[in-house]
C-alpha positions in Angstrom: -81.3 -43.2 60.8 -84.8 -43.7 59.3 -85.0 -42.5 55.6 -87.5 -40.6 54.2 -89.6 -42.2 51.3 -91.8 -39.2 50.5 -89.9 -38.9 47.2 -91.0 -42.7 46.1 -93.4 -42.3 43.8 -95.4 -44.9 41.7 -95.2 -44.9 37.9 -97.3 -47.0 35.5 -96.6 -50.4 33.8 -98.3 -51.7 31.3 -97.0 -55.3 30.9 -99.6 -56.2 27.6 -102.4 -58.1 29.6 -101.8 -56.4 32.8 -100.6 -53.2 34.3 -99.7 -52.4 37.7 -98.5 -48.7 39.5 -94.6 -49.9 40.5 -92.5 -47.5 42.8 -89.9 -45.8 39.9 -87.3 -47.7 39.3 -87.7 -50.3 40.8 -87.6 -53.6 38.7 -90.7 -55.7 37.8 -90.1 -59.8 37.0 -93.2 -62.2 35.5 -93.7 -65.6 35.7 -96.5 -68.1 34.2 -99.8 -67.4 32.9 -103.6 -67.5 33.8 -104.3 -69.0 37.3 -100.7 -69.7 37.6 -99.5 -65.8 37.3 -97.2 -64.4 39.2 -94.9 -61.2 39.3 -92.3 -59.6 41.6 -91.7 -55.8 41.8 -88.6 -55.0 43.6 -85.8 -52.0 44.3 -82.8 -53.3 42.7 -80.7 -51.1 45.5 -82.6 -53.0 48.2 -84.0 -56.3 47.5 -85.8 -56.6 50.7 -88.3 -53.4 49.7 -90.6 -55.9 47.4 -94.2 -56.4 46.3 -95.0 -60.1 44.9 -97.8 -62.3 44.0 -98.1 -65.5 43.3 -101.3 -67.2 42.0 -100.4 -70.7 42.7 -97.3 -72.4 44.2 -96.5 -75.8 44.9 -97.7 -78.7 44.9 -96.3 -79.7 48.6 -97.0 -82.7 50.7 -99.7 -83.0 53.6 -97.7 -86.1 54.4 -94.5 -88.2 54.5 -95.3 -91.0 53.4 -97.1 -89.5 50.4 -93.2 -88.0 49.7 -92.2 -91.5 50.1 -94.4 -93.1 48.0 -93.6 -90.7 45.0 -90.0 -91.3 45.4 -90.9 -95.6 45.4 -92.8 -95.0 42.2 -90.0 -93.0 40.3 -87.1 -95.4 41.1 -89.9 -98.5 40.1 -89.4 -96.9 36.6 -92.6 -94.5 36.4 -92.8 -91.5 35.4 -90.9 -88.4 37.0 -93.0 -86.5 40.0 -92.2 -82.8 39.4 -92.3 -81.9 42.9 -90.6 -84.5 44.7 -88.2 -81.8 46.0 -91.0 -80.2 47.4 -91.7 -80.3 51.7 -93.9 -81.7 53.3 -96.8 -78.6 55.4 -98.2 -80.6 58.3 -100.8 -79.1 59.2 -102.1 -77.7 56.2 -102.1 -73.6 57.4 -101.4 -70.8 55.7 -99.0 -69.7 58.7 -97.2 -73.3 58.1 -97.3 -73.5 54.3 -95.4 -69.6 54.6 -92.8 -71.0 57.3 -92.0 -73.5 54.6 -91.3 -71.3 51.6 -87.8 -70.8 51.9 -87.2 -74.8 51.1 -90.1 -74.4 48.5 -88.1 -71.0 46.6 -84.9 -73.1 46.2 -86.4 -76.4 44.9 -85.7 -76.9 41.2 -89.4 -76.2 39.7 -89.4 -73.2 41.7 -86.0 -71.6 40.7 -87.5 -73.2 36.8 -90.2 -71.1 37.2 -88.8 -67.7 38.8 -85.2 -67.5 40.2 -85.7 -64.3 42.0 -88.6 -66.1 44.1 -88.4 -63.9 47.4 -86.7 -66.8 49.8 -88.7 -65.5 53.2 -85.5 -67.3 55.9 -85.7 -67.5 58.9 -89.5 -66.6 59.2 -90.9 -65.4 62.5 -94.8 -65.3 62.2 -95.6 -62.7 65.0 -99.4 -62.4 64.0 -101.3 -64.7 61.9 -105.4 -63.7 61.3 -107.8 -65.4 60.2 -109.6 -64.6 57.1 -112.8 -65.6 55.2 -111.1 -68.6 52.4 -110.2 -66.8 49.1 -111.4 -70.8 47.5 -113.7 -73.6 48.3 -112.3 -75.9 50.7 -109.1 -73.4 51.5 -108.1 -71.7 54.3 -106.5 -68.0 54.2 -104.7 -65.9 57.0 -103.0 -62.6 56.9 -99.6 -63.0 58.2 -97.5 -60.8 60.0 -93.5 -62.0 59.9 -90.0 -61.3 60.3 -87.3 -62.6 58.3 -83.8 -63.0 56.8 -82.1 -62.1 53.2 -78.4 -62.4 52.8 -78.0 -61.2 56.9 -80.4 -58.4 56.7 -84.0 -58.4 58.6 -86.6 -57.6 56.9 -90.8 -57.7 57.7 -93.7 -58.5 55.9 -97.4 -58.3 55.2 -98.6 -61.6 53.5 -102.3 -62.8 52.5 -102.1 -66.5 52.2 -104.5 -69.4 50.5 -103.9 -72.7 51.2 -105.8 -75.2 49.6 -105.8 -79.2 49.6 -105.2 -80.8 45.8 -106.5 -84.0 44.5 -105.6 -85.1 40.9 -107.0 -87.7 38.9 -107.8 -90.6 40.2 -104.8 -93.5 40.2 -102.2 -90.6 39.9 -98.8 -90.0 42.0 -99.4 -87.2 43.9 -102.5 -87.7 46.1 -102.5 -86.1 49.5 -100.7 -83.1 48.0 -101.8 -78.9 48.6 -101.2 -75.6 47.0 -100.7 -72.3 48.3 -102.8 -69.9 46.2 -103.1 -66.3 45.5 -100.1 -65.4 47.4 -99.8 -61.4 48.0 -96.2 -60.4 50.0 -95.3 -56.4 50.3 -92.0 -56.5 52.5 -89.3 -54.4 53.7 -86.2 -53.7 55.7 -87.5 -54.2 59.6 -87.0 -49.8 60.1 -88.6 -49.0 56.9 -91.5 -51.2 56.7 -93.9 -48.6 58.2 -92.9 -46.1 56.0 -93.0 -47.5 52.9 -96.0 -49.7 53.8 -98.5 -47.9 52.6 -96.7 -47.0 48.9 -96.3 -51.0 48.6 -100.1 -51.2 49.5 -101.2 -49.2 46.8 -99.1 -50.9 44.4 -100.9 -54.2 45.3 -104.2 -52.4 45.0 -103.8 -51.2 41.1 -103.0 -54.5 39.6 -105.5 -55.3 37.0 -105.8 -58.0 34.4 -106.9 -57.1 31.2 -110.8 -58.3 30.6 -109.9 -59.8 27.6 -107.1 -61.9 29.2 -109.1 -63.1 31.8 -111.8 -64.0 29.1 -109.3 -65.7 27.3 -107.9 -67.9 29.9 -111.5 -68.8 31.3 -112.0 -70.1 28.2 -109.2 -72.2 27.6 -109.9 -73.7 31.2 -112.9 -74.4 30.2 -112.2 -76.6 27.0 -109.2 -78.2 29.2 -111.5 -79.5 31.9 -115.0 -79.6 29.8 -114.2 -83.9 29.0 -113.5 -84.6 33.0 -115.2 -86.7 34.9 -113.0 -87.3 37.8 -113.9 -85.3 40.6 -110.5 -84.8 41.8 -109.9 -82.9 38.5 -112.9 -81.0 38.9 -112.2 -79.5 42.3 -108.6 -78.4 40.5 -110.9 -76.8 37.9 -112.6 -75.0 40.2 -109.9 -73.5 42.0 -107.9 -72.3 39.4 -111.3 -70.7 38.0 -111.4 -68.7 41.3 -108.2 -67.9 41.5 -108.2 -66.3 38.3 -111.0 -64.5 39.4 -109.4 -63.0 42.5 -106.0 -62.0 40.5 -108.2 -60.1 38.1 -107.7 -57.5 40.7 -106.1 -57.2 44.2 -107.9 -54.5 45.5 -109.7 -56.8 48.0 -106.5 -58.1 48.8 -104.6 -54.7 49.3 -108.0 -53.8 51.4 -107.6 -56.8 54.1 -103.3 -55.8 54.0 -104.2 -52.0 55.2 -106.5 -52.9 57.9 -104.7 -55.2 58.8 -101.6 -53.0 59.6 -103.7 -50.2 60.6 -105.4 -51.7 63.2 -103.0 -53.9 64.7 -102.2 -54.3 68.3 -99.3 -52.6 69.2 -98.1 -55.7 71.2 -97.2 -57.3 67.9 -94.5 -54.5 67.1 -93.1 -55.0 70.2 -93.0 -59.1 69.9 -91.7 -57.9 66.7 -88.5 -56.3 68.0 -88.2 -59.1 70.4 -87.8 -61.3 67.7 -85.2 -58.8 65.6 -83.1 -59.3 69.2 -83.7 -63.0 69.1 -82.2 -63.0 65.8 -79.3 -61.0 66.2 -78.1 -62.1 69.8 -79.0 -58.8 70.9 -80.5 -57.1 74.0 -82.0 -53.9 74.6 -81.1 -52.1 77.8 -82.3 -48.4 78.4 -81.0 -45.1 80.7 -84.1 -44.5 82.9 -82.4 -41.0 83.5 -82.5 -39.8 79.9 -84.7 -42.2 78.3 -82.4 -43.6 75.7 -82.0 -47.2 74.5 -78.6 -49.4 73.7 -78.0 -52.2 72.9 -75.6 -54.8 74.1 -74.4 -58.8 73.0 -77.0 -61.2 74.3 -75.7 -61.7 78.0 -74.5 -58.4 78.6 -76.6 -57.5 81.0 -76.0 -60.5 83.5 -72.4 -59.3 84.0 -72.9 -55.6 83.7 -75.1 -56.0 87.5 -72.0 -57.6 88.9 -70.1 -54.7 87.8 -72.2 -52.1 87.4 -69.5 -49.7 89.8 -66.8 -49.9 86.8 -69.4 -47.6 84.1 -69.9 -43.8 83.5 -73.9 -45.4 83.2 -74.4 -47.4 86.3 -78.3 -47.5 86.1 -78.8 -49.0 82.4 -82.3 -51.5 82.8 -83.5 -53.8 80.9 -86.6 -52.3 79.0 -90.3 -53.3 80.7 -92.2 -55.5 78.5 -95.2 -53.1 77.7 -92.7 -49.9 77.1 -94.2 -49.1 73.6 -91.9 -46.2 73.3 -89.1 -47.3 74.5 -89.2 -50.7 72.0 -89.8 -48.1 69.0 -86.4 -46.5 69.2 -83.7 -47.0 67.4 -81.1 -48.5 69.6 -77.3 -46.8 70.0 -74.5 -49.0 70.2 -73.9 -49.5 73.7 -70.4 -49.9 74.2 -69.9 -46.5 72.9 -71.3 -45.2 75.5 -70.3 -47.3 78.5 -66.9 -45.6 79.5 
């Protein structure tokens, strides 16, 4: 039974330097500072109804070898790499670099830096667009997926940055990348498109205060002003602009709601595909009556050889293009064999 989120209304927070509109009750956690911000807003009754953003996560390998070479160094004596825990995101996509952040969520600097980092398992990308780069040199999709917490399916929104890295010159950690400015409003699979909209408009009125924003340019500034490496540089200059984009999300929330409201409706039903998939379920429907069921994975193969034995002798597999049929909730089916 779908439950009605009418009632869910959003409530001001006013966190010193920032404030966002968070859905009552719900919990709000913080993490880091300036470029490297991030918060997660979530119903403590349902951790899967969540809104996050995080301004910069990682660093992870492009490569291997460069994981190898960082693990060489440390056990040579030098000094201790951070994130050799870290995976390595070949190719460098934003679609790739979100597939990887369940290992990313449970390495050590992660759970350092927030514990309750939303661990996305089990990821199924069913759409992954395209966007104009949020940074110089980065790449940026919005990604629709399906995923796993503690057995339960959920789905997502996610805007993703991802962005190539190169410290100083001579330093561990070349051929490294960063996800940036990572936005995430998510859901149990049957109320995502209810509560979608609500978790949008949380996104949308998060604001930095000026003065914070002032503050932290400026302290960039004095960190970086002595540089000369250019490898530094380009680090200066993305955490300058992702401090600019996290000043506000309402660009971000923007690209989310267009997103969902003009998707294809192909993707929802790859979408419940993929919730079968997951469960080793499959869908079989009454073309009498119109209603769905569903069965084990397999069912279906010995039901035809015995179809004679059931009170429902016609039950069909559902046609690939049924929208309607693929956006009901399913009824046990072996309730209603016999």
């Amino acid at each position: 039974m779908k439950k009605n989120f009418d009632n869910l209304k959003l409530e001001r927070f006013n966190g010193g330097f920032f404030q966002i509109d968070k859905p009552k009750g719900w919990q709000i956690i913080t993490a880091g500072q300036c470029s490297e911000f991030a918060f997660l807003i979530r119903d403590p009754s349902e951790l899967l109804r969540q809104v996050f953003y995080f301004g910069a996560v990682g660093p992870v390998y492009l490569t291997e070898q460069q994981k190898q070479i960082d693990l060489q160094y440390m056990r040579m004596g030098g000094y201790s790499v951070p994130w050799v825990e870290m995976p390595v995101v070949n190719p460098l996509t934003p679609g790739n670099f979100l597939a990887h952040f369940h290992v990313i969520a449970k390495t050590q600097v992660a759970q350092q830096f927030m514990p309750q980092c939303p661990p996305l398992e089990q990821l199924h990308i069913i759409s992954s667009v395209q966007r104009p780069s949020l940074v110089y040199g980065g790449s940026t999709a919005l990604i629709r997926g399906v995923f796993t917490e503690r057995g339960q399916i959920g789905a997502g929104l996610f805007l993703v940055t991802v962005a190539p890295f190169v410290p100083f010159t001579g330093a561990p950690g070349c051929g490294n990348a960063y996800g940036l400015s990572i936005t995430g409003v998510t859901a149990p699979q049957r109320e995502f498109q209810a509560l979608e909209s609500t978790l949008v408009k949380s996104v949308e009125s998060f604001r930095f205060h000026q003065s914070y924003i002032e503050d932290c340019l400026r302290r960039e500034a004095q960190a970086y002003a002595r540089i000369l490496d250019e490898g530094r540089r380009q680090q200066a200059r993305i955490h300058r602009e992702i401090l600019k984009i996290g000043q506000t999300l309402s660009e971000t929330s923007d690209i989310i709601t267009e997103a969902w409201e003009t998707r294809n409706r192909t993707e929802d039903i790859v979408a419940e595909k993929v919730i079968d998939s997951i469960r080793d379920r499959e869908r079989l429907y009454n073309p009498d009556t119109g209603q769905v069921y569903e069965f084990e994975n397999g069912f279906y193969d010995q039901y035809k050889l015995n179809q004679n034995r059931y009170r429902m002798r016609n039950l069909r597999p559902l046609p690939d293009n049924a929208y309607d049929l693929w956006m009901k909730i399913p009824r046990d089916g072996y309730e209603y064999l016999e």
